[in-house]
C-alpha positions in Angstrom: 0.0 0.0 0.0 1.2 3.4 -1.1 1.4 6.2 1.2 2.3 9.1 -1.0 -0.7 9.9 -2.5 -2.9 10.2 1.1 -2.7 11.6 4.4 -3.6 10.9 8.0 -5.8 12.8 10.1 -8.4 12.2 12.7 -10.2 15.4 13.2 -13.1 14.4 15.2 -10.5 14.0 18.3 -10.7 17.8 18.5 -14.4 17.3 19.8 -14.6 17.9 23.3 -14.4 13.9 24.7 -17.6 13.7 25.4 -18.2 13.3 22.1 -17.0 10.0 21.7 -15.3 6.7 23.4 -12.1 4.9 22.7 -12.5 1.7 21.7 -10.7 -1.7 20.3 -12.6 -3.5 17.7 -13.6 -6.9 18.6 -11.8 -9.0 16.0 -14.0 -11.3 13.9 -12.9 -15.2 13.4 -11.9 -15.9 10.6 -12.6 -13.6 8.4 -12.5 -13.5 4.2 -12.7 -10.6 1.6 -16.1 -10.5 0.2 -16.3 -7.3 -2.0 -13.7 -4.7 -2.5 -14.2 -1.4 -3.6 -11.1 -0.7 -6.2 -12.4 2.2 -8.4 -13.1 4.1 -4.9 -9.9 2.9 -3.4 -8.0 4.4 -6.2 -10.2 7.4 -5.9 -9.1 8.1 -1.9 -5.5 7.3 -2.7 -5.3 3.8 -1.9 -3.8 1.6 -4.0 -3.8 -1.9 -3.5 -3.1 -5.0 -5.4 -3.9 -7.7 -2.8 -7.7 -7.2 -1.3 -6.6 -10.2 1.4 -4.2 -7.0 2.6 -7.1 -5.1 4.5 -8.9 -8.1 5.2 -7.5 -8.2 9.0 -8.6 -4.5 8.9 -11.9 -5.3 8.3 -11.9 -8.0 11.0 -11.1 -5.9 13.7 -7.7 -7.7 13.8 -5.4 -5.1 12.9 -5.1 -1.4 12.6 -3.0 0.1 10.6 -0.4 3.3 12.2 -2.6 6.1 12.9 -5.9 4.7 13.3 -7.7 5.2 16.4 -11.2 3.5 17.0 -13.8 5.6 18.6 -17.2 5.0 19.1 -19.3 8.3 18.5 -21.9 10.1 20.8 -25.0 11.4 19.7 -28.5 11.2 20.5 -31.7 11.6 18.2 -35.7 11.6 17.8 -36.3 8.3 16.7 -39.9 7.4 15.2 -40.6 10.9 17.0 -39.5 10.3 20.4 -36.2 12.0 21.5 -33.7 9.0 22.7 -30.7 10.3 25.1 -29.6 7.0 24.8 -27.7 6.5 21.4 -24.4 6.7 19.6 -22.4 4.1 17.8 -23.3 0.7 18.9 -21.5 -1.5 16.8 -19.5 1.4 14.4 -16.0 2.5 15.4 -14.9 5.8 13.4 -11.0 4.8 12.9 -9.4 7.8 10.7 -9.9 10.1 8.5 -7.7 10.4 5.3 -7.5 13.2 2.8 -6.9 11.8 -0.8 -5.0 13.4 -4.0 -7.8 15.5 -4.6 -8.2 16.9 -1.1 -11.6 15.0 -0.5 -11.7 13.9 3.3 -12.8 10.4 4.4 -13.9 9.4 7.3 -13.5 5.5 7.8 -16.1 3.7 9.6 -16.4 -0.3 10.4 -19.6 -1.1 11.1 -19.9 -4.6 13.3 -16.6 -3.7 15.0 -18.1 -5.2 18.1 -19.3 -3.9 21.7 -19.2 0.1 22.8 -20.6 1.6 25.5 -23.5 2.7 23.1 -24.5 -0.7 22.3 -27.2 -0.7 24.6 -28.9 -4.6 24.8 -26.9 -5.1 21.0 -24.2 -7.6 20.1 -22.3 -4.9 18.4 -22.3 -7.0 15.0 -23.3 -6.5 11.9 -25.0 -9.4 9.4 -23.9 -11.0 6.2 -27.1 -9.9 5.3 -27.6 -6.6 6.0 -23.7 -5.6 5.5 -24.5 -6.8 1.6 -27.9 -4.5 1.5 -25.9 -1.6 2.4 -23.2 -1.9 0.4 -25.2 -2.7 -2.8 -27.5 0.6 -2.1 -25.1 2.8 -1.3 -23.2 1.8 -4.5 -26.2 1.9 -6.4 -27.0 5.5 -4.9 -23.8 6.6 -6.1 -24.3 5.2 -9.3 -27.8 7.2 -9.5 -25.5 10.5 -8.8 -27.5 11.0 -5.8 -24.8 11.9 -2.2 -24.4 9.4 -0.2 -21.9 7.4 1.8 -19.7 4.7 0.1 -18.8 1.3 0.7 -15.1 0.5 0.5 -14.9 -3.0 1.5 -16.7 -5.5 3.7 -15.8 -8.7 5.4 -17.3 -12.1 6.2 -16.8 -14.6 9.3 -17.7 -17.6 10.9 -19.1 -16.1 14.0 -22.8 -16.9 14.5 -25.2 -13.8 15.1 -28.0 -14.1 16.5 -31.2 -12.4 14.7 -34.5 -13.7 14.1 -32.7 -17.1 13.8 -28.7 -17.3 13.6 -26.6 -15.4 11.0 -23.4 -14.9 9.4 -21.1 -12.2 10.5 -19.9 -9.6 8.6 -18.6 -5.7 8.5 -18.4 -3.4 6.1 -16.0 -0.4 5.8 -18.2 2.6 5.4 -16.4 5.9 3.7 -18.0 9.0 3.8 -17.0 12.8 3.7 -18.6 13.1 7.5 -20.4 10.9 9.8 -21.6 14.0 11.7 -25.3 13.9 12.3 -28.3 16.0 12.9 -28.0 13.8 16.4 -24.7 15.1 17.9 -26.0 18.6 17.2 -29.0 17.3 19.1 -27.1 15.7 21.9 -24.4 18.9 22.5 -27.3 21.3 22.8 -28.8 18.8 25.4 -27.1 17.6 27.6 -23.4 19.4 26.7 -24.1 23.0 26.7 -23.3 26.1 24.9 -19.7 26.2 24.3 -20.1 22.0 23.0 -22.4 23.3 20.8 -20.5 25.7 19.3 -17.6 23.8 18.9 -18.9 20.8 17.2 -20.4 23.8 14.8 -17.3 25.6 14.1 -16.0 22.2 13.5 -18.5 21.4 11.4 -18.3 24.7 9.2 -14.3 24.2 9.2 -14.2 21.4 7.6 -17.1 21.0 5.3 -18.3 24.5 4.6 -14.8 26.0 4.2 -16.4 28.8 1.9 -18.2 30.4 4.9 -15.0 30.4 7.6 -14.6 33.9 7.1 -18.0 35.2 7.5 -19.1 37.3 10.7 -19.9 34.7 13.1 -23.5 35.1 13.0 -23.8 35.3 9.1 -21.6 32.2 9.2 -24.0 30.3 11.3 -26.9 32.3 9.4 -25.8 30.4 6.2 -24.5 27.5 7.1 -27.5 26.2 8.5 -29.7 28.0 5.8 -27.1 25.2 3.6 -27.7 22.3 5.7 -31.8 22.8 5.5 -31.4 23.0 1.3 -29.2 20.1 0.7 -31.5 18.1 2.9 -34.3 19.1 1.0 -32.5 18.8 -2.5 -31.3 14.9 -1.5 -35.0 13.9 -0.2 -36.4 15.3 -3.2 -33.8 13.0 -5.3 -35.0 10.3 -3.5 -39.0 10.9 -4.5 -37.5 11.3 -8.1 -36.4 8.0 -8.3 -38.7 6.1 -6.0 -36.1 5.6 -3.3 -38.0 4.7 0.0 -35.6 4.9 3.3 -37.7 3.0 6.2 -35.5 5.1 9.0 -35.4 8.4 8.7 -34.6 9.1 12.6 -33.0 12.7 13.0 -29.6 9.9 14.3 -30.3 8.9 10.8 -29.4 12.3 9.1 -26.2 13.3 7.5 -24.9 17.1 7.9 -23.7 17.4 4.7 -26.6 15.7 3.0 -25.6 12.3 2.2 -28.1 9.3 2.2 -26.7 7.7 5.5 -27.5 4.5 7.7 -28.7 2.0 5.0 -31.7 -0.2 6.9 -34.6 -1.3 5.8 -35.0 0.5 2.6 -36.7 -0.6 -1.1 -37.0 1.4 -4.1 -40.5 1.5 -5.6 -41.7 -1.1 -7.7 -45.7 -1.4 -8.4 -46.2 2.6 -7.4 -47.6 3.0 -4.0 -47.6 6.5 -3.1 -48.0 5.2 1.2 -45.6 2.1 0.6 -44.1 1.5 4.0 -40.9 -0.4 3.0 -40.1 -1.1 7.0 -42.3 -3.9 8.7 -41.4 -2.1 11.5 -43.1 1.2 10.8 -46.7 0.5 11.6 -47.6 3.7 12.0 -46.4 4.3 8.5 -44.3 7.6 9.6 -41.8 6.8 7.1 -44.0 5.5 3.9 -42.7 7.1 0.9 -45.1 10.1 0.7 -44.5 11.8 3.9 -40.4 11.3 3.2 -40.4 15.2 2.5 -42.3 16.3 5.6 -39.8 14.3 8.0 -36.9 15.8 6.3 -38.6 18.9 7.0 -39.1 17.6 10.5 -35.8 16.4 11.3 -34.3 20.1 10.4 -36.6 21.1 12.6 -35.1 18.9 15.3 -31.9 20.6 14.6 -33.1 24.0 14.3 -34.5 23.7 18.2 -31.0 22.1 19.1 -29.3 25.5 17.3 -30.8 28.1 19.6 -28.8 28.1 22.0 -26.0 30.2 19.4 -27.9 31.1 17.1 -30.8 33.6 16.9 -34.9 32.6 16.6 -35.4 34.5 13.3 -32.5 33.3 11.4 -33.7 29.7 12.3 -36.9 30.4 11.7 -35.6 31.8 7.8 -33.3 29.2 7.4 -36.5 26.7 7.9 -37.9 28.4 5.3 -35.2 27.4 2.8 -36.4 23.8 3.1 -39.9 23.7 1.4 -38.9 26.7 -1.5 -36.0 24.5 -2.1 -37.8 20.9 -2.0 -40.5 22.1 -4.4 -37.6 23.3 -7.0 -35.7 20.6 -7.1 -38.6 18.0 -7.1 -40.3 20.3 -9.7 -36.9 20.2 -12.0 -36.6 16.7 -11.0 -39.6 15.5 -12.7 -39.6 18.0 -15.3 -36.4 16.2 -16.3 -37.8 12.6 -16.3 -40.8 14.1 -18.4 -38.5 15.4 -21.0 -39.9 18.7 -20.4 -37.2 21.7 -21.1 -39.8 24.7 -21.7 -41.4 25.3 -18.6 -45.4 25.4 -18.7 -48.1 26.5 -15.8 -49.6 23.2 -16.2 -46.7 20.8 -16.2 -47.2 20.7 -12.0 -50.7 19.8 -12.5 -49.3 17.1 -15.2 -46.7 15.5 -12.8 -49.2 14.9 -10.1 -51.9 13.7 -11.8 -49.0 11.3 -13.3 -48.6 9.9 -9.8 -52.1 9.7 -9.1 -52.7 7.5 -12.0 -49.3 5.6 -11.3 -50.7 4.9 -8.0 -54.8 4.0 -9.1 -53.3 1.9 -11.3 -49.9 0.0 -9.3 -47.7 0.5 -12.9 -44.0 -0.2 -12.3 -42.2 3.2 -11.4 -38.8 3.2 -13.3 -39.9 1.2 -16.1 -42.7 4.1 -17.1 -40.3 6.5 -17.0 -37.3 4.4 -18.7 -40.4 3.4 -21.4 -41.5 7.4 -21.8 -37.5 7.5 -22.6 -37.9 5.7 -26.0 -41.0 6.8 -26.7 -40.4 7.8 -30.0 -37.7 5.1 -30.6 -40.0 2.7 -29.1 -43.1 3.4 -29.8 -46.2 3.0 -27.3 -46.6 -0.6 -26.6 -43.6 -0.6 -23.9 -45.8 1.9 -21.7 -49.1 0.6 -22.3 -48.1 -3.0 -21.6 -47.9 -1.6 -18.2 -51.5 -0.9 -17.7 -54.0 -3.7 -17.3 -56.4 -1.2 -18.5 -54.5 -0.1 -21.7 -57.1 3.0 -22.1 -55.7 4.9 -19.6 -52.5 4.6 -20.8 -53.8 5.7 -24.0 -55.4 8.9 -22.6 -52.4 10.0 -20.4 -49.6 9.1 -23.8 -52.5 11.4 -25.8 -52.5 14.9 -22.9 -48.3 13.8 -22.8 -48.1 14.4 -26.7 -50.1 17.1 -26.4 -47.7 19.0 -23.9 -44.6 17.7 -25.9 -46.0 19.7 -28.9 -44.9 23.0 -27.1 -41.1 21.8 -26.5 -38.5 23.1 -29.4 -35.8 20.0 -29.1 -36.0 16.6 -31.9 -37.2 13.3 -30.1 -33.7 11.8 -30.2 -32.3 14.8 -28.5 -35.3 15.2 -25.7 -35.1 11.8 -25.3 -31.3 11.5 -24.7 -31.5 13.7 -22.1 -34.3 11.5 -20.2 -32.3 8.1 -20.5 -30.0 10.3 -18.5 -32.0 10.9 -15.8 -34.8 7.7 -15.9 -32.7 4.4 -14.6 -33.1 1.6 -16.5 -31.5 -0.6 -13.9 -32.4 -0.1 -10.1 -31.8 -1.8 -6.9 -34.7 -3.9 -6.5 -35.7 -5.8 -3.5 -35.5 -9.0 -4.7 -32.4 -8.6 -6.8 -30.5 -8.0 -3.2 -32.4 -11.2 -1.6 -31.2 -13.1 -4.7 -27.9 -11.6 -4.0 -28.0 -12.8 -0.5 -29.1 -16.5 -0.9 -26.0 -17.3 -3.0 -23.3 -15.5 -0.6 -24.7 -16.9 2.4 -24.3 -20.1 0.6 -20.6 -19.2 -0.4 -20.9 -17.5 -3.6 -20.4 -13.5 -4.4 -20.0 -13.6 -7.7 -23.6 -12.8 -7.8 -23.3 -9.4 -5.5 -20.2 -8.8 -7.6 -22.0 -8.9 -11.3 -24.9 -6.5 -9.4 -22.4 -4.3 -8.5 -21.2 -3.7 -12.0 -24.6 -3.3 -13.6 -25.5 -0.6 -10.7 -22.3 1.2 -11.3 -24.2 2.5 -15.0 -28.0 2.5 -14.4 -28.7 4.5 -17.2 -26.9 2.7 -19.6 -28.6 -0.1 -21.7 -26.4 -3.0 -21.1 -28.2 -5.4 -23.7 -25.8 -8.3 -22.0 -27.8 -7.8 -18.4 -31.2 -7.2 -19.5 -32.4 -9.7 -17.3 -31.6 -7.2 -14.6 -34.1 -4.4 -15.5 -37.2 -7.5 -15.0 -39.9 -6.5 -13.5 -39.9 -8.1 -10.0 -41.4 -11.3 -9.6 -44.8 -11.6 -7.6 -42.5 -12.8 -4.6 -40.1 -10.4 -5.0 -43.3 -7.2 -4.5 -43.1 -5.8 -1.0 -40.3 -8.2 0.2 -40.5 -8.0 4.6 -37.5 -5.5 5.4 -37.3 -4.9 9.6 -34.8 -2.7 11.1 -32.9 -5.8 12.2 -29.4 -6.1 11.3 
């Protein structure tokens, strides 16, 4: 491994201690390579040529000069109630490394074993749920949407104990900042004033260098006004491409707007504007539709934990950022997947009554769009063979046609642009389970070949059609609880 073209820091030690614990990983027996990030390894300066090198790493077995494992504070509303009692159970945060193009990473193992935070946990992570994560958040990446990265995960022979036993695993999470709307939660109560500025100084420092020399009230002024939009802009991304999260806790929330904490998520198949993708949510808080009002909730959860440094009103503005910025984006959003450049007083009124009908009449999500993106190439059999009743199809293609009338670009061009934006290939449910059953049997070639077809959603990939299926009946609304 190659030292020259990265360097060690670990940043989040300048946090007052309170902030986090020291702890030793609790190796893993052993322990085999299952999946290792190279493309993103290159990309942070790491250049390997044996992936058995960080397998040790991954086990908890080694460290490597200049890591050291802590287990991070916070605390966080969870399904609405505020829990003092959190932090990172079974994650140990063990450097952060700046690569050749200045980009920070923050390393985090997740199933590193026991903390203080663990609570009535193991402090393990599952074969299982170690390969959901690192499939969506590769995926995510691949539908250019922020989120945190998998670099690598590990398997072992240690039984965990779920719903019945399990395979061991742990996956080495990479992400700009593992900061969350829940330490800004826990500093303001139960740390106090000066905590709470210092974790947002820190904050600001290192991931909103453009503000550092602002007055220090401005500063905070827009930094927040910042966090609030990229929130807004990332859940709006999600609604865009049917992404459904199951956990969106405010412990669940990146500060920098990445997609963070992969659980129990699914992305849409049949529409279902209330699909509830987490057994667990019975309430339905997190179904799909209300996804925008918790991100505006969660913000709101941070803005109370804010005022102890910063004033009322410039909260109360920077709140106002979230809904003016949401509507945009989602507006652009699914203006985009439309194919609609001009911009028309009606198209808002066209986009929703497209979800209603989506919804009335359960039509696959990203196959309607990814069919509307050869529409002219393809003619309208691929959309209407999505309707049982092929009349409604028929009407909606008819007003669509009408509105595309009023655009100035050719068909091939318009619809260039929308393969660019509609995914032909997605993370499906019941790709991942398929995924699963053959590595818990031994084989990851499987989660390998996935991996490589998610890396270029929009592409057509005539050699993996069989990926771009619509789900079979058992693989529709797949059970997905928040155990892991």
């Amino acid at each position: 491994m190659s030292s020259k073209s990265f360097h060690v820091e670990h940043r989040y030690l300048e946090l007052p201690d309170s902030f986090y614990t020291r702890v030793q990983p609790t190796p893993l027996r052993d322990a085999r390579m299952v999946c290792f990030n190279h493309k993103l390894a290159e990309q942070m300066g790491f250049h390997t040529q044996t992936e058995e090198d960080w397998t040790q790493i991954g086990a908890g077995a080694e460290l490597l000069e200049g890591m050291d494992p802590v287990a991070m504070k916070y605390t966080g509303h969870q399904f609405g109630a505020y829990n003092p009692e959190l932090g990172d159970g079974r994650g140990l945060l063990l450097w952060e490394t700046i690569g050749p193009d200045d980009r920070r990473w923050d390393w985090h193992l997740k199933g590193a074993g026991m903390t203080p935070y663990s609570r009535f946990g193991d402090g393990r992570a599952v074969l299982r749920s170690s390969i959901r994560e690192y499939l969506c958040s590769e995926a995510m990446h691949g539908l250019g949407i922020p989120t945190t990265r998998a670099l690598f995960m590990v398997s072992a022979r240690d039984p965990i104990r779920r719903e019945s036993i399990e395979t061991a695993a742990a996956l080495m999470r990479v992400a700009q900042s593992h900061i969350r709307f829940g330490h800004f939660e826990f500093a303001a109560h139960h740390e106090g004033t000066d905590a709470l500025e210092t974790l947002l100084e820190h904050v600001i420092s290192l991931h909103f260098p453009h503000l550092i020399e602002l007055p220090k009230d401005e500063r905070h002024t827009r930094w927040f006004e910042e966090v609030v939009e990229r929130t807004a802009r990332l859940i709006a991304d999600w609604q865009a491409v049917g992404f459904c999260h199951g956990v969106m806790n405010s412990d669940n929330m990146s500060i920098i707007g990445d997609t963070f904490d992969y659980g129990p998520y699914a992305f849409l198949d049949d529409f279902d504007a209330g699909y509830i993708c987490n057994h667990t949510d019975q309430g339905g808080r997190y179904a799909y539709n209300r996804q925008p009002q918790v991100g505006f909730t969660n913000c709101q959860y941070l803005a109370n934990a804010l005022l102890p440094v910063m004033e009322e009103d410039s909260v109360r503005r920077g709140l106002r950022r979230y809904e003016i910025t949401y509507n945009a984006r989602f507006l652009q959003n699914m203006r985009d997947k439309l194919g609609l450049l001009q911009e028309e007083e009606s198209d808002l009124s066209l986009i929703m009554d497209t979800f209603s009908m989506l919804h009335e009449h359960h039509v696959d999500y990203t196959a309607f769009f990814r069919a509307l993106s050869n529409l002219d190439a393809h003619g309208h059999a691929p959309v209407r063979d999505l309707f049982v009743d092929r009349s409604v199809a028929d009407e909606w293609l008819e007003r669509y046609e009408e509105r595309l009338q009023k655009e100035t670009r050719a068909h091939d061009e318009r619809e260039y642009t929308m393969r660019a934006v509609n995914p032909k290939y997605i993370l499906r449910n019941y790709l991942a389970q398929q995924v699963i059953q053959e590595a818990q049997n031994g084989d990851y070639q499987p989660m390998k070949a996935l991996l490589k077809v998610l890396e270029r959603p929009f592409d057509e990939q005539p050699e993996h059609e069989h990926f771009a299926a619509l789900p079979p009946d058992w693989g529709k609304h797949l059970n997905i609880s928040c155990s892991s």
